[in-house]
N, C-alpha and C positions, 0 to 999 in steps of 0.2 A: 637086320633091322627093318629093312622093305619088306622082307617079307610077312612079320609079326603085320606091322602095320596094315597091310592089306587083310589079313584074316581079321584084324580089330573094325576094320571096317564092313567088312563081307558079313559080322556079326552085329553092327548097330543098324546095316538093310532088314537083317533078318526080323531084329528087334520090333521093327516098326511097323513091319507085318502082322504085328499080336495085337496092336490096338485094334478095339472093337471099333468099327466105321457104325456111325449112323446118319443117316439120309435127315435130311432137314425136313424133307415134304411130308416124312412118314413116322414122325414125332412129333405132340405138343408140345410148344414150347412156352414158358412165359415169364415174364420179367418181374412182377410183383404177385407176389402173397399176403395173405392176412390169417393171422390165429385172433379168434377169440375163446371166452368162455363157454361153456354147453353143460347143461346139464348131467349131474349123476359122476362130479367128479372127471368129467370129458372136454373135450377143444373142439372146436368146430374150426377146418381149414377151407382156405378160400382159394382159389388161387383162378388169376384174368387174364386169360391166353386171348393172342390178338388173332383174328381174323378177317383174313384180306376177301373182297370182295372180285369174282371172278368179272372178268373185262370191265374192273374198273381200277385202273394203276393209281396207286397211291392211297387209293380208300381204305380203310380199316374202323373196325370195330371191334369191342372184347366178348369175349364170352366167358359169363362165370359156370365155375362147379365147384361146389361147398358139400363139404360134406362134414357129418364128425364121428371122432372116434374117441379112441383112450391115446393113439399115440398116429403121429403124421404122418408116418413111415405105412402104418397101417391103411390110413384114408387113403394115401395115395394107389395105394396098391385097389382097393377097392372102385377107384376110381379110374384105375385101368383095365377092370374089368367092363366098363361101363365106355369106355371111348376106343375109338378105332384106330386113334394114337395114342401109345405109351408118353404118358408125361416124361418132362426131359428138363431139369434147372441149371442146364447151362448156361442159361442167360441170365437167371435171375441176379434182380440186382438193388431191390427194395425189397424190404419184410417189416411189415405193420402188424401191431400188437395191440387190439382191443385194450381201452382203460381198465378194465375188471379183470382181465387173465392179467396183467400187467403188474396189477394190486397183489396174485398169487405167485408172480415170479415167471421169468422167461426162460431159466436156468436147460429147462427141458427142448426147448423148440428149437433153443440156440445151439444147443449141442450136434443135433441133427444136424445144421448147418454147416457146422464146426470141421464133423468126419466126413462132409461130403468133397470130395476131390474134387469135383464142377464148382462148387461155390465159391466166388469172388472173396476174397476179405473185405474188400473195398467197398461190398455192397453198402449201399445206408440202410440203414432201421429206424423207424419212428415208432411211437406212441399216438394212437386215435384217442380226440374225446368224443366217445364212443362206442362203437364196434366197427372193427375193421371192414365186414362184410358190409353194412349199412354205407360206408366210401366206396367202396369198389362198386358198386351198385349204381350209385349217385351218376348222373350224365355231365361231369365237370371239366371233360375234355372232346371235345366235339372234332378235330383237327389232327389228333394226335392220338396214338397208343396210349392207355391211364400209365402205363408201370412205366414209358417216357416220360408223361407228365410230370408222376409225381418226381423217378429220378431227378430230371431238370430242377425241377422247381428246388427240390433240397441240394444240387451240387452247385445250381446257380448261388443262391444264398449263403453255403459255406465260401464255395471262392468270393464271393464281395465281403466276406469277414462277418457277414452279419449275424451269423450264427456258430458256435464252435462246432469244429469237427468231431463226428465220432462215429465210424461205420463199426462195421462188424469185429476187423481187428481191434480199434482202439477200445470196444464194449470191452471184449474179452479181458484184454490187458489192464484196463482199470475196473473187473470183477473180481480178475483171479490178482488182482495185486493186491500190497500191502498198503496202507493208509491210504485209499482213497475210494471212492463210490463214483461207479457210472451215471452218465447221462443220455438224453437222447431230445431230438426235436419230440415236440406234441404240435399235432396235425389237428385241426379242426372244419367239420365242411358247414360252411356255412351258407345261404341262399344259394345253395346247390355250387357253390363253388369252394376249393381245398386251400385254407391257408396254415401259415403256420403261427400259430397263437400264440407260444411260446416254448418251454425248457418241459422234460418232464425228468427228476429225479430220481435217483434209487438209493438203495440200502442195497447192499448188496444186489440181487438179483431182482429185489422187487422196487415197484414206482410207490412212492410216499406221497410224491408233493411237487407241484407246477411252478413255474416261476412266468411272470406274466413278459411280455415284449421290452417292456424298462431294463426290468431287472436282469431275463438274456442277454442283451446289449453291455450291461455294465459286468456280468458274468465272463464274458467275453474278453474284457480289459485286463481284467483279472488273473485269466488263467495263461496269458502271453501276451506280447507285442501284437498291435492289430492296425491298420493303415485305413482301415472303413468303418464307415456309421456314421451318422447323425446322432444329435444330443440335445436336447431343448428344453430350455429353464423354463420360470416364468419368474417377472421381477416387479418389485415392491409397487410398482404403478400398474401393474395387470397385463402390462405388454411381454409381449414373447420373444425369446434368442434363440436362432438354431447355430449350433456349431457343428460344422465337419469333420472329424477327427483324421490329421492327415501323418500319422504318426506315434502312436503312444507304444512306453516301456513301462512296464511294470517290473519288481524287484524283489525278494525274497531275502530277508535276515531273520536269524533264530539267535537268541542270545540263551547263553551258558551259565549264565552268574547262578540263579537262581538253582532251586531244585527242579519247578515246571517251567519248561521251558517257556520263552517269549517271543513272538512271532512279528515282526516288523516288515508289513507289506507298504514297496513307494512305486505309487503310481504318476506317472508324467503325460498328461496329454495335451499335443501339442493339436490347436482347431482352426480354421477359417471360420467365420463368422459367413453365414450362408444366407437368413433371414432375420430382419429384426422387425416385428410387426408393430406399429406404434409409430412415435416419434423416431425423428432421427436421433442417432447413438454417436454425440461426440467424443474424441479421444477421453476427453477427461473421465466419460463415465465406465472407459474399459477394465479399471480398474476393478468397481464394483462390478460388474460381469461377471471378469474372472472368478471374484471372492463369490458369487453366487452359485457356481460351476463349482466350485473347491467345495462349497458346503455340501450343496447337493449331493455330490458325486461323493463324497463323504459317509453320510446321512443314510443314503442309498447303499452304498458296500457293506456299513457298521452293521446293517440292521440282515442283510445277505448271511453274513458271518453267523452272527449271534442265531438268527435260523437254523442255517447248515448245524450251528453247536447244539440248540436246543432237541433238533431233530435225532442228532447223532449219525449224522452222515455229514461225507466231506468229499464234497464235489472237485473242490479247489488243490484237491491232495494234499494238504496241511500235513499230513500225516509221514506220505513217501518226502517229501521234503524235508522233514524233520528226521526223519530218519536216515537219509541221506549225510545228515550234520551230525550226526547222533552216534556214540559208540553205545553196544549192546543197547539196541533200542528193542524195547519189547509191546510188543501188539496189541496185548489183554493190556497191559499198561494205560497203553495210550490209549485206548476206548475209554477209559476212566477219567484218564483227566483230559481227553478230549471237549468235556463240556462247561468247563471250566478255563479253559485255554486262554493265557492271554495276548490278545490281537488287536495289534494298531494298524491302520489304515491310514496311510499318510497320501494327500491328492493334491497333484502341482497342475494347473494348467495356465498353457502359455499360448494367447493368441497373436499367429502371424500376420496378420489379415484383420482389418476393420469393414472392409468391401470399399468399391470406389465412393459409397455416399457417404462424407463427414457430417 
């Protein structure tokens, strides 16, 4: 038995001898990409390798090289001819999708991805409104690497809830699934600096349609339990409510009775009251608060829905859900009466918190 063991071992030294070594100094490397559109049927690839500045520690700057082709695999290789290091995407860790390639589908760019062994799943992916090249270009981080920037800037905002998560794995998973369509943040630069605007949607593989900052947010409640965000009415005298959202459950019922099914979505969000611009908000008026948050958030989800339905895409998985509950549930089916679907939206909120001013 020792002695098996020692040969199994004397065999996983050898093993690890065959990885190929490569030297950091004598490879590009870089953290973000961009695909856009190009002419004649072709993609134009971007990609922003940092460059440190010799006896200056800490300093950095990018350097683009864009080039296009018919397929990325191929740019890059041409653009290895052209640099004195071979490109290297072990690190990357965002990839930006021009609005117009976007419009045709990622299907292709993603794949690449997909079969690369270096490639993170975890990376994030966004949506430029735009061209991707046109951000990467932009001087919107003066302090920091751009493909840190922008990582930060999108993992910060999914961990505070304020945006739902969806990197590379989760695209995949809700492409190649059943009832449901992918999303993605949409990045927009605006006086030369990168925010995020809001949602951008798919059909399948390709982006249809944006959802503005509201609508993300209430997106968000939607697709799970979420403990961040702000919410802010406005009420019959012109003054403003912000509420903190310190806690909401959302719920998912499908009823069977019928022949199409019925979808009963309950949302509970529980807020602190954060700002009330105007007059002071005595207890007696929390009442109407709340009912103004119930409508809203209401009003707001219905018309989400009814979208998602008109469009024929279903962000919210209506679909894997139902089929989850569903014996022989069939796909071509439910595309059909997916627009037709009927959806309630049921919205409870409960505030714990008036703040210390009555």
């Amino acid at each position: 038995m020792n002695r098996l063991f020692y040969v199994l071992l004397v065999c996983c030294f050898l093993l690890t001898g065959c990885v190929e070594q490569q030297i950091l100094d004598k490879v590009t490397l870089f953290i973000v990409c961009g695909f856009d559109e190009a002419p004649n049927d072709q993609i134009e690839f971007t990609i922003a390798a940092p460059k440190f500045q010799a006896r200056k520690p800490g300093s950095v700057s990018d350097q683009l090289h864009a080039r296009v082709g018919r397929t990325s695999t191929n740019i890059q290789e041409i653009m290895d001819m052209r640099l004195n290091r071979p490109i290297n995407s072990g690190r990357l860790s965002v990839i930006l999708f021009g609005k117009e390639l976007a419009a045709k589908g990622v299907a292709n760019e993603l794949d690449v991805a997909l079969r690369d062994a270096q490639a993170s799943r975890r990376m994030y992916l966004a949506v430029v409104d735009g061209k991707a090249r046109e951000m990467l270009q932009a001087n919107f981080s003066s302090d920091e690497e751009k493909g840190m920037f922008l990582f930060n800037l999108l993992d910060t905002n999914v961990r505070a809830g304020l945006i739902p998560r969806q990197n590379l794995h989760e695209f995949e998973y809700s492409f190649l699934g059943k009832g449901m369509d992918p999303f993605l943040p949409l990045l927009k630069l605006e006086d030369g600096k990168v925010l995020i605007s809001g949602l951008a949607l798919f059909k399948d593989d390709k982006y249809v349609m944006s959802l503005d900052e509201k609508q993300m947010r209430l997106m968000k409640l939607l697709l799970g339990n979420v403990k961040h965000g702000a919410f802010e009415v406005t009420l019959d005298d012109g003054s403003f409510v912000a509420v903190e959202n310190v806690g909401s459950k959302v719920n998912y019922r499908v009823g069977q009775n019928t022949k199409n099914p019925k979808v009963t979505i309950s949302l509970i969000l529980n807020g602190e009251t954060l700002d009330s611009r105007g007059t002071r908000r005595p207890k007696q008026e929390q009442q109407k608060i709340i009912d103004r948050f119930e409508n809203d958030l209401t009003a707001t989800g219905m018309d989400l829905i009814q979208m998602f339905k008109k469009e024929g895409i279903d962000p919210l998985g209506l679909g894997d859900f139902v089929r989850s509950k569903t014996r022989k549930w069939n796909e071509e089916e439910w595309k059909k009466e997916y627009r037709t679907l009927n959806v309630t939206l049921n919205v409870k909120v409960n505030l714990l918190e008036m703040g210390v001013r009555e």
